[in-house]
N, CA and C atoms as a LAMMPS dump frame, in Angstrom:
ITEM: TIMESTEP
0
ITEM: NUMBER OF ATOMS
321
ITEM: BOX BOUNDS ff ff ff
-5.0000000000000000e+02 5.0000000000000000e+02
-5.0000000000000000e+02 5.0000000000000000e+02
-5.0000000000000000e+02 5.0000000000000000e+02
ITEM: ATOMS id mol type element x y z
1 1 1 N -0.157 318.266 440.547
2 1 2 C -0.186 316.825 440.573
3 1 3 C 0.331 316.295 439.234
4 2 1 N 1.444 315.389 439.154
5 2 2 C 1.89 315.403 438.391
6 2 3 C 0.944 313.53 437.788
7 3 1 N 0.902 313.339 436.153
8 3 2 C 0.271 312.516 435.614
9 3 3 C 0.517 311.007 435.279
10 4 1 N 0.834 310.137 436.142
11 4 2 C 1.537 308.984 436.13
12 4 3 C 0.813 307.807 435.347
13 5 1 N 1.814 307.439 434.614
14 5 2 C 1.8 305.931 433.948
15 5 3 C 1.615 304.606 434.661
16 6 1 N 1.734 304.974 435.765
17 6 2 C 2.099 303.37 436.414
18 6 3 C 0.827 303.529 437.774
19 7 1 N 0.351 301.773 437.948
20 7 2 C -0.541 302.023 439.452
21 7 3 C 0.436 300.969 440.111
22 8 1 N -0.418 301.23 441.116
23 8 2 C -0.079 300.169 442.414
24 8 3 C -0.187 298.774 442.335
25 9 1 N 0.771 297.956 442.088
26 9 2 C 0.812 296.534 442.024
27 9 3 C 1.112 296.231 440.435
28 10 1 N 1.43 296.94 439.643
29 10 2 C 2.209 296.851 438.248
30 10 3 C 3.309 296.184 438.549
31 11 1 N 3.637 295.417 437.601
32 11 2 C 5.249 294.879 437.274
33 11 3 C 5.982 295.997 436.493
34 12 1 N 7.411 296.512 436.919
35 12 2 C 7.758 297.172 436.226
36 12 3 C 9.243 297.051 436.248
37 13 1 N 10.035 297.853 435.351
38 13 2 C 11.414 297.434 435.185
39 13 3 C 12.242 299.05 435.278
40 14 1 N 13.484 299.326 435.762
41 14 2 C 13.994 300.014 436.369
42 14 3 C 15.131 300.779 435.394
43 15 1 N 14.889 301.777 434.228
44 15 2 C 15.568 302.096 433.184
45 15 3 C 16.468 303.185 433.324
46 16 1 N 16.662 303.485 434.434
47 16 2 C 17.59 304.805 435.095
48 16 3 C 18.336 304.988 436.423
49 17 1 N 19.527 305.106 436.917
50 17 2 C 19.742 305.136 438.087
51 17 3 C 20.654 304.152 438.372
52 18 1 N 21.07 303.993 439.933
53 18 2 C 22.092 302.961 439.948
54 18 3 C 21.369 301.847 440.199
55 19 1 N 20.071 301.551 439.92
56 19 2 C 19.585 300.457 439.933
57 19 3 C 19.042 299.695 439.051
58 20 1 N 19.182 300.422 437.53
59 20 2 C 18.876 300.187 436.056
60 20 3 C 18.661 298.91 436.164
61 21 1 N 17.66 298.121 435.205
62 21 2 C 17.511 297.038 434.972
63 21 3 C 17.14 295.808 436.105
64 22 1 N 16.531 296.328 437.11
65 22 2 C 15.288 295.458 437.731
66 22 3 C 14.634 295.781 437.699
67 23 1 N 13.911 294.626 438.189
68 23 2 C 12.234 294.567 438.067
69 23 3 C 11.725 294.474 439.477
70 24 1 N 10.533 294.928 439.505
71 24 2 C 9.83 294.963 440.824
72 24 3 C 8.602 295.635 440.815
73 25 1 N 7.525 294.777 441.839
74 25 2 C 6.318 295.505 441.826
75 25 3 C 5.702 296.451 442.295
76 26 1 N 5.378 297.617 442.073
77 26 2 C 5.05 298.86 442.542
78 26 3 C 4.252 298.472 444.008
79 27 1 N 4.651 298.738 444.693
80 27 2 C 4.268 298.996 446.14
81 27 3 C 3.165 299.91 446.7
82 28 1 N 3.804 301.54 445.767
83 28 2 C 3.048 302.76 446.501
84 28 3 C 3.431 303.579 445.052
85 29 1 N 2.542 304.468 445.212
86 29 2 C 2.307 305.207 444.11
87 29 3 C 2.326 307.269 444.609
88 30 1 N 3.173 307.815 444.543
89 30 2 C 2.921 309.143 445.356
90 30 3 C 2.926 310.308 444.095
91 31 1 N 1.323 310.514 443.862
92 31 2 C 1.546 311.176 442.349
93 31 3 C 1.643 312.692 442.82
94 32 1 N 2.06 313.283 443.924
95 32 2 C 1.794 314.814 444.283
96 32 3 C 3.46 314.724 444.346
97 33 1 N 4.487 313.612 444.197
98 33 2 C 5.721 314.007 444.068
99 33 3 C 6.134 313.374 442.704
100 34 1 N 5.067 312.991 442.097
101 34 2 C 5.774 312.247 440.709
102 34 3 C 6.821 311.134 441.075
103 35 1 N 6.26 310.348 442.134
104 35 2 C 7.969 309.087 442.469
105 35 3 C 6.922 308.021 442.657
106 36 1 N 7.506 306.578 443.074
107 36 2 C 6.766 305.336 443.308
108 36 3 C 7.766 304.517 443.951
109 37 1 N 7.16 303.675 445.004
110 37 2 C 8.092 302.842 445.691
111 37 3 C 8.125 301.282 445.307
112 38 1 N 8.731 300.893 444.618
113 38 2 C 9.228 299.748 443.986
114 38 3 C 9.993 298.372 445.029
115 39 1 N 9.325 297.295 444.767
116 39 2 C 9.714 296.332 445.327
117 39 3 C 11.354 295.348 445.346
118 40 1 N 11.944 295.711 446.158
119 40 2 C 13.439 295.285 445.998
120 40 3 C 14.462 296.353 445.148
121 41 1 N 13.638 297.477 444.988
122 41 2 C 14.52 298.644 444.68
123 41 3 C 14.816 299.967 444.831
124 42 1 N 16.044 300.709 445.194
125 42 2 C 16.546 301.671 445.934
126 42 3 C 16.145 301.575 447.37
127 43 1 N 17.063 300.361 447.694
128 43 2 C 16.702 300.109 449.536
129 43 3 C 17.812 301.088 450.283
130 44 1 N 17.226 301.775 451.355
131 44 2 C 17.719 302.177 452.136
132 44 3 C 18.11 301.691 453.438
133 45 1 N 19.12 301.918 454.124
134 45 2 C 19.306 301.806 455.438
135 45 3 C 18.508 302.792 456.054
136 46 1 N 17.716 302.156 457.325
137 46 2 C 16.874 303.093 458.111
138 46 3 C 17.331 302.883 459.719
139 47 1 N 17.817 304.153 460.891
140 47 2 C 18.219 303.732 461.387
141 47 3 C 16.86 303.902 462.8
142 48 1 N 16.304 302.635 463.292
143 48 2 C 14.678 303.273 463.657
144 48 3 C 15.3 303.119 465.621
145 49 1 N 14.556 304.423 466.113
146 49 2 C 14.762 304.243 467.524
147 49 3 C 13.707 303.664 467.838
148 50 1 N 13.794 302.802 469.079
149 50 2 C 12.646 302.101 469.524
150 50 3 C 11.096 302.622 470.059
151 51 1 N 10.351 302.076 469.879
152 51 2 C 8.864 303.317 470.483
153 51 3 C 8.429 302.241 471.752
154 52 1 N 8.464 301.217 471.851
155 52 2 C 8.114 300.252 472.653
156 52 3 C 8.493 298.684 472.17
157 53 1 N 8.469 298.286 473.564
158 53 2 C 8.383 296.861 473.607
159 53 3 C 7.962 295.664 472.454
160 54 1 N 6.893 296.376 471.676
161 54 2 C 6.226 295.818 470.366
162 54 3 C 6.689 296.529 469.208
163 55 1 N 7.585 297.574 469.278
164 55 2 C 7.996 297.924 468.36
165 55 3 C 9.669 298.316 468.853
166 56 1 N 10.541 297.492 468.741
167 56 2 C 12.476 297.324 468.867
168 56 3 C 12.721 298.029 467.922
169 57 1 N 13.734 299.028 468.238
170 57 2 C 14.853 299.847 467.408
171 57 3 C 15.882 298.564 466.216
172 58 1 N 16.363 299.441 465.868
173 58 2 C 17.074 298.685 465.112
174 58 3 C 17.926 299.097 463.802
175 59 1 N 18.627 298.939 463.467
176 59 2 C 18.998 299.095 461.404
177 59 3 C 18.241 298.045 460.49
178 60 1 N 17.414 298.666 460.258
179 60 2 C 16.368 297.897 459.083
180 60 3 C 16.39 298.585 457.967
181 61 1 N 16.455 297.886 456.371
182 61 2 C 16.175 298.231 455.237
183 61 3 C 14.776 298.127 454.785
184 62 1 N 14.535 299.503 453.979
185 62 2 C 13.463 299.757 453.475
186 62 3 C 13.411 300.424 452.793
187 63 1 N 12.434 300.086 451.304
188 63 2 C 12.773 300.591 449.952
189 63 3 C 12.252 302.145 449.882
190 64 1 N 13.153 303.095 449.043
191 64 2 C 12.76 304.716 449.266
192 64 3 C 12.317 304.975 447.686
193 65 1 N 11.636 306.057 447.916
194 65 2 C 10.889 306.389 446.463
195 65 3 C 11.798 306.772 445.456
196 66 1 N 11.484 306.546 444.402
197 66 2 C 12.644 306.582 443.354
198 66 3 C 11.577 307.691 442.266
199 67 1 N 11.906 308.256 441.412
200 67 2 C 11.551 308.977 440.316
201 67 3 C 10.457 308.354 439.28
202 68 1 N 8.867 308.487 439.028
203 68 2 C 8.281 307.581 438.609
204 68 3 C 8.672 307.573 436.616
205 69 1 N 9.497 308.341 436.207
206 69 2 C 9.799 308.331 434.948
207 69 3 C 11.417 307.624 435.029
208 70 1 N 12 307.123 435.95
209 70 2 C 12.592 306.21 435.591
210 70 3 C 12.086 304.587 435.908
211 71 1 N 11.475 304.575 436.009
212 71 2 C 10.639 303.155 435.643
213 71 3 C 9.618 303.099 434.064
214 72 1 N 9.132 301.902 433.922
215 72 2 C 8.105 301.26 432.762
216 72 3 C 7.983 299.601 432.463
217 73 1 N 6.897 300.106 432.692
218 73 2 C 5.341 299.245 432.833
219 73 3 C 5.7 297.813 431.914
220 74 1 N 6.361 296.747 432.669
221 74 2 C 6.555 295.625 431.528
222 74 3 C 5.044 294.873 431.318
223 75 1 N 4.82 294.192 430.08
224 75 2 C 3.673 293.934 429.471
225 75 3 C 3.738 292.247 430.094
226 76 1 N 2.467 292.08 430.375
227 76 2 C 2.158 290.703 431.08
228 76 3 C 2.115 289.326 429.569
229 77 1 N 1.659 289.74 428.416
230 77 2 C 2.004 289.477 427.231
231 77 3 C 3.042 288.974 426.601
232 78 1 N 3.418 290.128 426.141
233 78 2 C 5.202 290.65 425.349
234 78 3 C 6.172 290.414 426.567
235 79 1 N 6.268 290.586 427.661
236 79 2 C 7.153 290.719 428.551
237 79 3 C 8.179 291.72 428.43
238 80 1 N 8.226 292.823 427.148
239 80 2 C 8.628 293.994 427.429
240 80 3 C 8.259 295.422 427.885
241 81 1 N 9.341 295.755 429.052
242 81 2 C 9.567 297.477 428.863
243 81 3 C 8.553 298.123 427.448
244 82 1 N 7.605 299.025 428.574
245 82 2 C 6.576 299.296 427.34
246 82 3 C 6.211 300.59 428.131
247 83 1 N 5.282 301.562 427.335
248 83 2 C 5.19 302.841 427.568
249 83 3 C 3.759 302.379 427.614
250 84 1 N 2.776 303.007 428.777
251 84 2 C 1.452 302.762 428.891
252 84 3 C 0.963 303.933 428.205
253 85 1 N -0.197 303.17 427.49
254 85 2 C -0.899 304.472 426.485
255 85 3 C -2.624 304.07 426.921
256 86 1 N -3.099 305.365 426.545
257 86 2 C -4.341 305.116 427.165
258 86 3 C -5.815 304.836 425.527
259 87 1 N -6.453 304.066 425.703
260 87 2 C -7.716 304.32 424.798
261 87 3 C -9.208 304.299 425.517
262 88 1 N -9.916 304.457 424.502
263 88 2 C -11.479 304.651 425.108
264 88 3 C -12.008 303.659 424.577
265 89 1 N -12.403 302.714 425.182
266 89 2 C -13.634 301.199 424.283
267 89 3 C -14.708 301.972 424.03
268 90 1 N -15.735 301.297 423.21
269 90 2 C -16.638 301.481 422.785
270 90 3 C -17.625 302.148 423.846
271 91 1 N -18.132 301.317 425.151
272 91 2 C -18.896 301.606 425.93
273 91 3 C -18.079 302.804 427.023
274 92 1 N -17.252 303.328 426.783
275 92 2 C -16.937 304.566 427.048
276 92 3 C -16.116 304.755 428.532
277 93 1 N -15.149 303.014 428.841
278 93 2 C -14.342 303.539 429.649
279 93 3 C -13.168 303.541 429.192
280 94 1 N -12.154 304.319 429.497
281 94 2 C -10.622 304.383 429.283
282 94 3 C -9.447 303.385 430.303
283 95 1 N -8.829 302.676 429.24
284 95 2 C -8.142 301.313 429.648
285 95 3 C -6.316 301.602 429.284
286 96 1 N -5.366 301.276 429.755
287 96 2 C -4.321 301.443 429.511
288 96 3 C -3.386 299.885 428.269
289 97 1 N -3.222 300.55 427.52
290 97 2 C -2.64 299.071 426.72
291 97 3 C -1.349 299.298 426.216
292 98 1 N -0.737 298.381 425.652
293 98 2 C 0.762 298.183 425.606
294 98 3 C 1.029 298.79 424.367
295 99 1 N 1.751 299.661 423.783
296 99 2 C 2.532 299.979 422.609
297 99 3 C 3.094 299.281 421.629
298 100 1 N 3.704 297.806 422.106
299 100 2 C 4.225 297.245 421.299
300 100 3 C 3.886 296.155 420.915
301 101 1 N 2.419 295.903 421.941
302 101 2 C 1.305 294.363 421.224
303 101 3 C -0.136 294.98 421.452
304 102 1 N -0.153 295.634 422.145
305 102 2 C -1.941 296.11 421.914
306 102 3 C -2.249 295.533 423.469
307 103 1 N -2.358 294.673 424.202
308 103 2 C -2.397 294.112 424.771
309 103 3 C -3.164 295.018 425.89
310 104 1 N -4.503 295.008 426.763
311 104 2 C -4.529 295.851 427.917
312 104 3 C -3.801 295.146 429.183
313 105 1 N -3.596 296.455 430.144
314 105 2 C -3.449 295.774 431.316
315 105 3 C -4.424 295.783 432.175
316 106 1 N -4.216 295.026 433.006
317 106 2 C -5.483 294.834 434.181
318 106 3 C -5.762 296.151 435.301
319 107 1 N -6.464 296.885 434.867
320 107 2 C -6.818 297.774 436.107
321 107 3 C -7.066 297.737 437.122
């Protein structure tokens, strides 16, 4: 299981790939492949056969998992591309905060 920086519903920005430099909010998080599915990025064409009446075939786009080390965690703060680092508060839980203002994020 590999050890990921990022959760589910983070803002994050897109630093690798042919999709460098958007942003989008983590969707899904798949830490047994180290990837995450990102909102409005690396959309695929899907080509779906029909199962029924309530569910029509079709060509529909839908976003595919991308590599979770080419993404990072923009700061709700600073508003930059930031590397999540972890500390321990006093009363002894561990919180993720920003590198380049201190700043935590919301768990």
């Amino acid at each position: 299981m590999a050890k990921m920086n990022i959760k589910s519903g983070d803002e994050v920005v897109v630093i690798a790939g042919k999709d460098k430099g958007k942003k989008g909010k983590v969707i899904e998080v798949l830490p047994g492949k180290g990837k995450a599915i990102v909102e409005g990025v690396a959309v695929a064409t899907m080509h779906k056969k029909p199962r029924s009446q309530q569910q029509p075939g079709g060509i529909i786009k839908q976003e595919a998992a991308i590599d979770a080390s080419n993404v990072m965690v923009v700061c709700s703060k600073c508003k930059k591309a930031t590397r999540a680092a972890r500390k321990v508060l006093e009363d002894g839980t561990s919180v993720r905060y920003c590198k380049k203002c201190g700043e935590t994020f919301n768990d």
